[in-house]
C-alpha positions as a Markdown table, in Angstrom:
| # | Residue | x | y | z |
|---|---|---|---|---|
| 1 | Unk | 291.6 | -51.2 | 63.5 |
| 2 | Unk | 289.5 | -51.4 | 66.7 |
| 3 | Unk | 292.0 | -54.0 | 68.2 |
| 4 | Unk | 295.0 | -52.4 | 67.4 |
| 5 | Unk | 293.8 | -49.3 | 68.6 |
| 6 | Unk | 292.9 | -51.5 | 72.4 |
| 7 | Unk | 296.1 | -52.9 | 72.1 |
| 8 | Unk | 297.8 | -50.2 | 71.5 |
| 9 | Unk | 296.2 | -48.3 | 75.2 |
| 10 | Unk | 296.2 | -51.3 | 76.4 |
| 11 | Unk | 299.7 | -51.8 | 76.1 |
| 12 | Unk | 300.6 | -48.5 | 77.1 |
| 13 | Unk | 298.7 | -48.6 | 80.3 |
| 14 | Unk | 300.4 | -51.8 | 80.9 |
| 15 | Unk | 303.8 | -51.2 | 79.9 |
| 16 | Unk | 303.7 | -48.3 | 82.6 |
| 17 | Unk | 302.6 | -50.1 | 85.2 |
| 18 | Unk | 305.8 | -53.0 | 84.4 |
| 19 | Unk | 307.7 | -50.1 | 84.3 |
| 20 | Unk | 307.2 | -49.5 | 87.9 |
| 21 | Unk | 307.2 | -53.2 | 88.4 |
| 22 | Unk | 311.0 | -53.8 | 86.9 |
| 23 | Unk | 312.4 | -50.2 | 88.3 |
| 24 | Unk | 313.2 | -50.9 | 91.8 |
| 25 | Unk | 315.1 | -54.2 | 90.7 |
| 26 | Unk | 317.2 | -52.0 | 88.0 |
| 27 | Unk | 317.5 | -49.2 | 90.8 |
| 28 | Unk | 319.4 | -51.8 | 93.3 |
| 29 | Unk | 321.6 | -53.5 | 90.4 |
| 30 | Unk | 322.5 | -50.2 | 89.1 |
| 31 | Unk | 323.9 | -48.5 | 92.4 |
| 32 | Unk | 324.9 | -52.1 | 94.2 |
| 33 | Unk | 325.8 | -54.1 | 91.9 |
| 34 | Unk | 323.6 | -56.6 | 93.5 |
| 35 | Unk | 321.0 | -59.1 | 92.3 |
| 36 | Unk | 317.9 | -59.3 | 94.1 |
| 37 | Unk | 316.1 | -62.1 | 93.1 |
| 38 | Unk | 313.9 | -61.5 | 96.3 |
| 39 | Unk | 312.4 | -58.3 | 94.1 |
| 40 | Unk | 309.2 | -60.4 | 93.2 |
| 41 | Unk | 308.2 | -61.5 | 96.8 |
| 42 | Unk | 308.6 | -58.2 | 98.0 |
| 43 | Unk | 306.1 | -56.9 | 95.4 |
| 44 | Unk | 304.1 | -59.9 | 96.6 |
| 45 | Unk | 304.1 | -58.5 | 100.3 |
| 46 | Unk | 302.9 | -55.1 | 98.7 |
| 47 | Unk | 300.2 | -57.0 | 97.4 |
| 48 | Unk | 299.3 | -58.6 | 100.4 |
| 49 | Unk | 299.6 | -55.2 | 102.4 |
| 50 | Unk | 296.7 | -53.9 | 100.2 |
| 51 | Unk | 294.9 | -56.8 | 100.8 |
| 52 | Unk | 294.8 | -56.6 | 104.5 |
| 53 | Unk | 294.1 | -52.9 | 104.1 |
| 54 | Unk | 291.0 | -53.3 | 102.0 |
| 55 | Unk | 289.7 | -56.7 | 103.4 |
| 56 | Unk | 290.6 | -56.8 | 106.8 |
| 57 | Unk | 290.8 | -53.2 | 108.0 |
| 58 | Unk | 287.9 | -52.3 | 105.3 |
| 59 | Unk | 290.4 | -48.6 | 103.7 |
| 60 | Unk | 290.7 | -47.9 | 100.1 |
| 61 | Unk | 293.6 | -50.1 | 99.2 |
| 62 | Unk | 295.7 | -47.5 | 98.2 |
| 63 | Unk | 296.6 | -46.5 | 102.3 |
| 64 | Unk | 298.6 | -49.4 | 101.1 |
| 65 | Unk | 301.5 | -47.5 | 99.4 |
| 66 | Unk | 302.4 | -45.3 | 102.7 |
| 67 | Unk | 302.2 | -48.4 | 104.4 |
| 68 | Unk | 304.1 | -50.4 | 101.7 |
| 69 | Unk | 307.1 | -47.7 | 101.6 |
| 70 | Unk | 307.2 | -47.5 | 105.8 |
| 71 | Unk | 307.5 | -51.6 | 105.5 |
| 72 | Unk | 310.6 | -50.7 | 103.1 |
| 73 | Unk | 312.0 | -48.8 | 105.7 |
| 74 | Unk | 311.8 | -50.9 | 108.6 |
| 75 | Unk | 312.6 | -54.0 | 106.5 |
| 76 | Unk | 315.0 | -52.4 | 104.1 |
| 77 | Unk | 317.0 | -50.8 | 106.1 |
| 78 | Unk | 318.1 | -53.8 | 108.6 |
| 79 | Unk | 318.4 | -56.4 | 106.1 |
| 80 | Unk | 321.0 | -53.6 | 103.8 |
| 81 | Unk | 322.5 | -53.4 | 106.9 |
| 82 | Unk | 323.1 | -57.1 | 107.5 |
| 83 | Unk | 323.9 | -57.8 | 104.4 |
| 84 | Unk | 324.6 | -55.9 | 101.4 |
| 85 | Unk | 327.8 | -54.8 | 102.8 |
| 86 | Unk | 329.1 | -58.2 | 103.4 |
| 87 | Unk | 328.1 | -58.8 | 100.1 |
| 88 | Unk | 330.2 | -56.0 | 98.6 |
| 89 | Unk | 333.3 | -56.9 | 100.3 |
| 90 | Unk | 332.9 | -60.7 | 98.8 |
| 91 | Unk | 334.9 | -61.8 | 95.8 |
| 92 | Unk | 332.4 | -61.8 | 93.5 |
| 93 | Unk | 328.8 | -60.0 | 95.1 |
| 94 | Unk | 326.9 | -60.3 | 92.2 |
| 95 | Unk | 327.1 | -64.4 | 92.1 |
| 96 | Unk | 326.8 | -64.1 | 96.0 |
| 97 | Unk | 324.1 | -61.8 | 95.7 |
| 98 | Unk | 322.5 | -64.2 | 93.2 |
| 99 | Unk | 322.6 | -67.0 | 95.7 |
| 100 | Unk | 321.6 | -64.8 | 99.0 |
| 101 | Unk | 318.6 | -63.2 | 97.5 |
| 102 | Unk | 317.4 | -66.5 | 96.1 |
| 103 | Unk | 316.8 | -67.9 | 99.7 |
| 104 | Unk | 315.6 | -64.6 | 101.0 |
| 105 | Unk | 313.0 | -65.0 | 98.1 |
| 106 | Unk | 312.3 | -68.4 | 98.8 |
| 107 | Unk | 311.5 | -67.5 | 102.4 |
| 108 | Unk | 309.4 | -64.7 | 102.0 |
| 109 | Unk | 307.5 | -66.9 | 99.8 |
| 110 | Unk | 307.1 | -69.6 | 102.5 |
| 111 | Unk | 306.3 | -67.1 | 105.0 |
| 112 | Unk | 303.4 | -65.5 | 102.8 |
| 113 | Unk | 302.3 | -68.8 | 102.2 |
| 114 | Unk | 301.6 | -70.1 | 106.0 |
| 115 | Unk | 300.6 | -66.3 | 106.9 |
| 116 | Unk | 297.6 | -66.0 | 103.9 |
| 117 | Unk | 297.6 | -69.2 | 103.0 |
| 118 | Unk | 298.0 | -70.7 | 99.1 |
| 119 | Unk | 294.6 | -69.7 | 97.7 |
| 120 | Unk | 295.0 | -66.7 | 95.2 |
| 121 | Unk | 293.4 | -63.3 | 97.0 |
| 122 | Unk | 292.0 | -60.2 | 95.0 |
| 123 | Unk | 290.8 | -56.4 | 95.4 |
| 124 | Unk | 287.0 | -55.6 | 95.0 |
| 125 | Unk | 287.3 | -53.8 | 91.5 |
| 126 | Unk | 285.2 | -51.0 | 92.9 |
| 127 | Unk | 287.5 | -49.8 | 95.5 |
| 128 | Unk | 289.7 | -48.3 | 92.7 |
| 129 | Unk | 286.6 | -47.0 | 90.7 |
| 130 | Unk | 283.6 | -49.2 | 89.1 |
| 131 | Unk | 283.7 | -47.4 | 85.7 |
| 132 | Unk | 285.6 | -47.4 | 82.5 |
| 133 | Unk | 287.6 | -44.4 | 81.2 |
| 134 | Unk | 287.7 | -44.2 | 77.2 |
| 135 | Unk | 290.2 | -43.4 | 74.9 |
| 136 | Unk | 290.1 | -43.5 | 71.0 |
| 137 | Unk | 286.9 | -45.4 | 72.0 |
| 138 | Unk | 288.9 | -48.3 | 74.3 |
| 139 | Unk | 287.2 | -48.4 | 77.5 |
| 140 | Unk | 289.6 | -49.7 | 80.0 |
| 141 | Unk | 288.6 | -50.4 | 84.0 |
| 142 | Unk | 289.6 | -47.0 | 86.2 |
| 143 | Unk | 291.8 | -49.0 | 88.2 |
| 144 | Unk | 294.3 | -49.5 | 85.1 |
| 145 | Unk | 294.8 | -46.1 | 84.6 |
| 146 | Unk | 294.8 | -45.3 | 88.1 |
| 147 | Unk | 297.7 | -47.7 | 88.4 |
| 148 | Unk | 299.6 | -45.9 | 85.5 |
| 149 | Unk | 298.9 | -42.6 | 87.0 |
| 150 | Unk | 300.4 | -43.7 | 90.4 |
| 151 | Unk | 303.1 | -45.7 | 88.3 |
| 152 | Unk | 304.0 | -42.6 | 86.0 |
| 153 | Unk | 304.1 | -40.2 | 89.3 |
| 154 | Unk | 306.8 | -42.8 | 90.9 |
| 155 | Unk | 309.2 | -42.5 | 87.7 |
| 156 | Unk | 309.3 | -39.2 | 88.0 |
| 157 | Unk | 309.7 | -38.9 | 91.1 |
| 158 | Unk | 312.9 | -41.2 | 90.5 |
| 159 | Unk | 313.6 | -38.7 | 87.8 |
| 160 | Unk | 313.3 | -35.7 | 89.7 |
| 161 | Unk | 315.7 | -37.6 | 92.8 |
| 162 | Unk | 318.2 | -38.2 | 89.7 |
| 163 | Unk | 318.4 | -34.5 | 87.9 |
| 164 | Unk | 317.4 | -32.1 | 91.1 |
| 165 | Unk | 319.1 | -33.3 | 94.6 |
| 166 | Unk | 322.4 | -33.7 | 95.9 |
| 167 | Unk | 321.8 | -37.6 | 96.5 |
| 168 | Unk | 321.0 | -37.8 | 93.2 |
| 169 | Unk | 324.1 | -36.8 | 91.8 |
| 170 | Unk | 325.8 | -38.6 | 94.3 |
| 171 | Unk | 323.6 | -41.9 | 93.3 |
| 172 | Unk | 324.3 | -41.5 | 89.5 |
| 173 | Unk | 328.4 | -41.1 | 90.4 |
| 174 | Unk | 328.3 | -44.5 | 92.2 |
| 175 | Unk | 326.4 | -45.6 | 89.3 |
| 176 | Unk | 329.3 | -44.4 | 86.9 |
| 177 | Unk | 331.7 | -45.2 | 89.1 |
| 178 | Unk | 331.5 | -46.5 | 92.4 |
| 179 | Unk | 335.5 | -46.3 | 93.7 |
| 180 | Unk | 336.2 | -43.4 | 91.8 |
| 181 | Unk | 332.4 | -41.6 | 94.3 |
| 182 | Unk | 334.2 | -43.5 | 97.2 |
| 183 | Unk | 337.3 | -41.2 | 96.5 |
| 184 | Unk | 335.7 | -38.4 | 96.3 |
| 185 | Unk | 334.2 | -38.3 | 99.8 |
| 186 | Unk | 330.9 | -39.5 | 98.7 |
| 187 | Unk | 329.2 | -41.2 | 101.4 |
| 188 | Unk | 328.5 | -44.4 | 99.4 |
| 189 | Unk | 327.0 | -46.5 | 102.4 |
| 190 | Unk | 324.5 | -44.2 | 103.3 |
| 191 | Unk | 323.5 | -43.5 | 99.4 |
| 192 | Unk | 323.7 | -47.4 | 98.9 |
| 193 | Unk | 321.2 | -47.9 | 101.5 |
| 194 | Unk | 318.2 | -44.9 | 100.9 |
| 195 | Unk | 318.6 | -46.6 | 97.3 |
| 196 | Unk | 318.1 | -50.3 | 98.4 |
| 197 | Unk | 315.1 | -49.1 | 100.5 |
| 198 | Unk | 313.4 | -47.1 | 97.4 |
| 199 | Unk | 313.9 | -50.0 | 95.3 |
| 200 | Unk | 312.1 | -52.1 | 98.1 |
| 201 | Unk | 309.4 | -48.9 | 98.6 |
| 202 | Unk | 309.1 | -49.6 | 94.5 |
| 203 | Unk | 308.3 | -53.1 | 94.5 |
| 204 | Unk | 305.5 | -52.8 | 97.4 |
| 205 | Unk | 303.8 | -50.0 | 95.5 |
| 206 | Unk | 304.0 | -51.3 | 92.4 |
| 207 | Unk | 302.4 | -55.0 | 94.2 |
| 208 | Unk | 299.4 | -52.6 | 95.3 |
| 209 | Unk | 297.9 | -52.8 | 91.8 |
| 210 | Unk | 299.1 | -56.4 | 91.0 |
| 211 | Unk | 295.5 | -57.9 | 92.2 |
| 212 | Unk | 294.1 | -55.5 | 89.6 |
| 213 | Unk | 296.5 | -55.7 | 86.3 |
| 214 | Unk | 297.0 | -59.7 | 86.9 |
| 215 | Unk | 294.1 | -60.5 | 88.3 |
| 216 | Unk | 294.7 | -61.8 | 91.9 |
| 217 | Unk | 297.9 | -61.9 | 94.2 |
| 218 | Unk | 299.3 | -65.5 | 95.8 |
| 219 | Unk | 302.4 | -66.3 | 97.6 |
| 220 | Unk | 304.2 | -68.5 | 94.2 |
| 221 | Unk | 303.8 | -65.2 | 91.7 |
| 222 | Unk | 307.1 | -63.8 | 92.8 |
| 223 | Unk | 309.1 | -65.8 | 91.2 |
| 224 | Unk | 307.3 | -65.2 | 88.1 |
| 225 | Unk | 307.3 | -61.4 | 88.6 |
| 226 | Unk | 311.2 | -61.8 | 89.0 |
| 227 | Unk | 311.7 | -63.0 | 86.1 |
| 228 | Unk | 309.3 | -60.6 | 83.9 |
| 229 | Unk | 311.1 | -57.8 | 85.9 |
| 230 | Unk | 314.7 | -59.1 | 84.8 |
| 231 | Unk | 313.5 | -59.5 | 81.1 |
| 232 | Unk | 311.9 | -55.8 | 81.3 |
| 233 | Unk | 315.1 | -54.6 | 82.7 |
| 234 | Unk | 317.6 | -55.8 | 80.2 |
| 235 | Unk | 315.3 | -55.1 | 77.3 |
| 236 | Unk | 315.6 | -51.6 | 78.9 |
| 237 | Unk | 319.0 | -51.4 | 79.8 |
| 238 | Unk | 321.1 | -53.3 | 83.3 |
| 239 | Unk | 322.2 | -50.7 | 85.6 |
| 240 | Unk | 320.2 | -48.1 | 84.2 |
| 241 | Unk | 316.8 | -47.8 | 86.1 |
| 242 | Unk | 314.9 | -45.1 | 83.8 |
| 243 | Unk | 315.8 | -47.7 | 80.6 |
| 244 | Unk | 313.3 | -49.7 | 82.7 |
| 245 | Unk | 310.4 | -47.0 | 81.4 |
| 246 | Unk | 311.5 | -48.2 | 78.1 |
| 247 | Unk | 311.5 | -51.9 | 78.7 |
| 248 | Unk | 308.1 | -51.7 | 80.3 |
| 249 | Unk | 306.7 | -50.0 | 77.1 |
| 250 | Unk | 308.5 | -52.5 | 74.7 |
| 251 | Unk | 307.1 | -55.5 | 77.3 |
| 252 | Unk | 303.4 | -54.1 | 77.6 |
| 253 | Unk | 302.7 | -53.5 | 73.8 |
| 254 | Unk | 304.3 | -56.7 | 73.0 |
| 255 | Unk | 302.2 | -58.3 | 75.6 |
| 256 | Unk | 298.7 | -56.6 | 74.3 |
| 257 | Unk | 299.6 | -57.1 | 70.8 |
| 258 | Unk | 299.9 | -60.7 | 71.2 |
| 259 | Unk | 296.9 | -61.0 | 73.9 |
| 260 | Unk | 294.8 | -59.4 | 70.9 |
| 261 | Unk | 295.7 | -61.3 | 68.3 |
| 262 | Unk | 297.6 | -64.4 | 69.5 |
| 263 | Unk | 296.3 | -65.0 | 72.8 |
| 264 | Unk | 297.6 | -68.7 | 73.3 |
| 265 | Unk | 301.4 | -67.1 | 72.7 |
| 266 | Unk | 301.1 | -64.2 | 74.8 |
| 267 | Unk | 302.9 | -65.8 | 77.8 |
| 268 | Unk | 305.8 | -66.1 | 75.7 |
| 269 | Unk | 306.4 | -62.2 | 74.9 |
| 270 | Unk | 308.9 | -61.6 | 77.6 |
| 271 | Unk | 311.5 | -64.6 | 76.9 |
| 272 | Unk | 311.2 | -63.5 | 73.3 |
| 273 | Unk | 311.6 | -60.0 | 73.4 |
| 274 | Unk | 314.8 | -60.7 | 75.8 |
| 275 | Unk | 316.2 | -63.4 | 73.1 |
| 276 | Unk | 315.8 | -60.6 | 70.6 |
| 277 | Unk | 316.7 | -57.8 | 72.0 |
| 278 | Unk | 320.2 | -59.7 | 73.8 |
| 279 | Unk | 320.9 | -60.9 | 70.3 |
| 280 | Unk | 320.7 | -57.7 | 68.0 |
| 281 | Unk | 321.7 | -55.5 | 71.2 |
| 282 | Unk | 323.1 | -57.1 | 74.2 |
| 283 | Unk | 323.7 | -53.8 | 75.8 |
| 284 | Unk | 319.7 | -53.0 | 76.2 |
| 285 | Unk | 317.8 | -50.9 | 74.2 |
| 286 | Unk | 319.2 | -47.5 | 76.1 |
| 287 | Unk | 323.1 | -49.4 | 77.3 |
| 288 | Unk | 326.1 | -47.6 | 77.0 |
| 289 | Unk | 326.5 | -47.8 | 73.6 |
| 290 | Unk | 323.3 | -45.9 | 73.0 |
| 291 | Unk | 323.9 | -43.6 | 75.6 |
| 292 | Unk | 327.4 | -42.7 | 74.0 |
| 293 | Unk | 325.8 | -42.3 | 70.4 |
């Protein structure tokens, strides 16, 4: 009972903190239509920035996230700019976008790699707290639920953009429908581009606490954190970026479960879970269908 009740925390403390990690990707897909298979190097940068904070500069890593989402900003905003409305005007952007984003990835990666070098860097664990917080008598290190805290405040946040301001609404109508905003005077440029710069801003916070849940940060993890993002997503829902919440859940208990009991298969959850879920629901756990129940 002991290790299903870790698990169990466990999981959920992890599942938030994928949740964050597979939003921004979902949030660009959903209003753009775009595939950004850069999403993992840019969490990798985050991580980086939090490294340079702490190590270098000697802050509390977590001057990282202003830092990260200002780097999203003067990044973001150029390279939406330069390309994602080439992109849209292209045949087919998603296959386009497939192929771009893959180079961009690749380059960041090399970039990372010659600026820090290919040795794997982590956070002092004490920067984030030295102690354990306890639940149904689980201790688990105050840097995971720091990281769930912070990872929980950026959903809502995205929540609260969605339900309570004017580019919200106009975000979910190019979501629904992104001709049918166009013709409606919706500025769909503009709203395009503050979204592919919070989906950046996403990915660099959520690669603040990546030294922490995983362990270390190095310049080859994005393209493993691509792909756990897109299996998150689509367990969640494509297109939808609060389905991601869901996804993360699913992703993080499945994860724990099998770290607890089958550690050897653990690695496997995510390309299992996707199998499944694609096979008995190929919509995602919270697709249309659901949503039209």
């Amino acid at each position: 009972m002991e290790l299903l009740e870790y698990a169990i925390v466990g999981g959920i403390l992890y599942g938030v903190f994928f949740s964050l990690v597979g939003i921004g990707l979902n949030l660009i897909f959903g209003v753009m239509r775009i595939i950004n298979l850069a999403h993992g190097q840019f969490i990798v940068l985050g991580g980086y920035v939090a490294w340079l904070v702490s190590r270098h500069f000697g802050f509390n890593p977590l001057w990282s996230i202003p830092l990260s989402v200002a780097g999203a900003i003067v990044v973001g905003w150029p390279l939406y700019a330069a390309v994602v409305p080439r992109l849209q005007r292209s045949d087919d952007p998603e296959m386009l976008s497939f192929i771009l984003f893959f180079g961009i990835g690749q380059m960041i990666e090399a970039l990372t790699g010659m600026a820090f070098g290919a040795d794997q860097r982590s956070l002092p664990s004490e920067a984030l707290g030295s102690g354990n917080i306890g639940v149904l008598g689980q201790q688990f290190p105050d840097s995971w639920w720091i990281a769930a805290a912070v990872s929980v405040s950026c959903i809502l946040a995205l929540y609260g953009y969605f339900s309570h301001t004017r580019l919200g609404y106009a975000t979910r109508a190019i979501m629904a429908d992104r001709d049918e905003a166009l013709a409606t005077g919706i500025s769909v440029d503009r709203v395009s581009a503050i979204a592919f710069v919070a989906g950046l801003a996403l990915a660099g916070i959520a690669g603040m606490f990546v030294p922490y849940l995983l362990g270390s940060v190095s310049p080859d993890l994005g393209g493993e954190l691509t792909t756990t993002s897109f299996a998150i997503v689509i367990i969640g829902s494509l297109g939808n970026p609060l389905g991601t919440v869901i996804g993360g859940l699913v992703f993080g208990l499945g994860t724990m479960l099998m770290q607890t009991y089958y550690s050897s298969w653990s690695n496997v959850v995510p390309y299992a879970l996707l199998l499944i879920i694609v096979l008995i629901r190929p919509s995602g756990l919270l697709g249309k269908e659901a949503r039209h129940a």
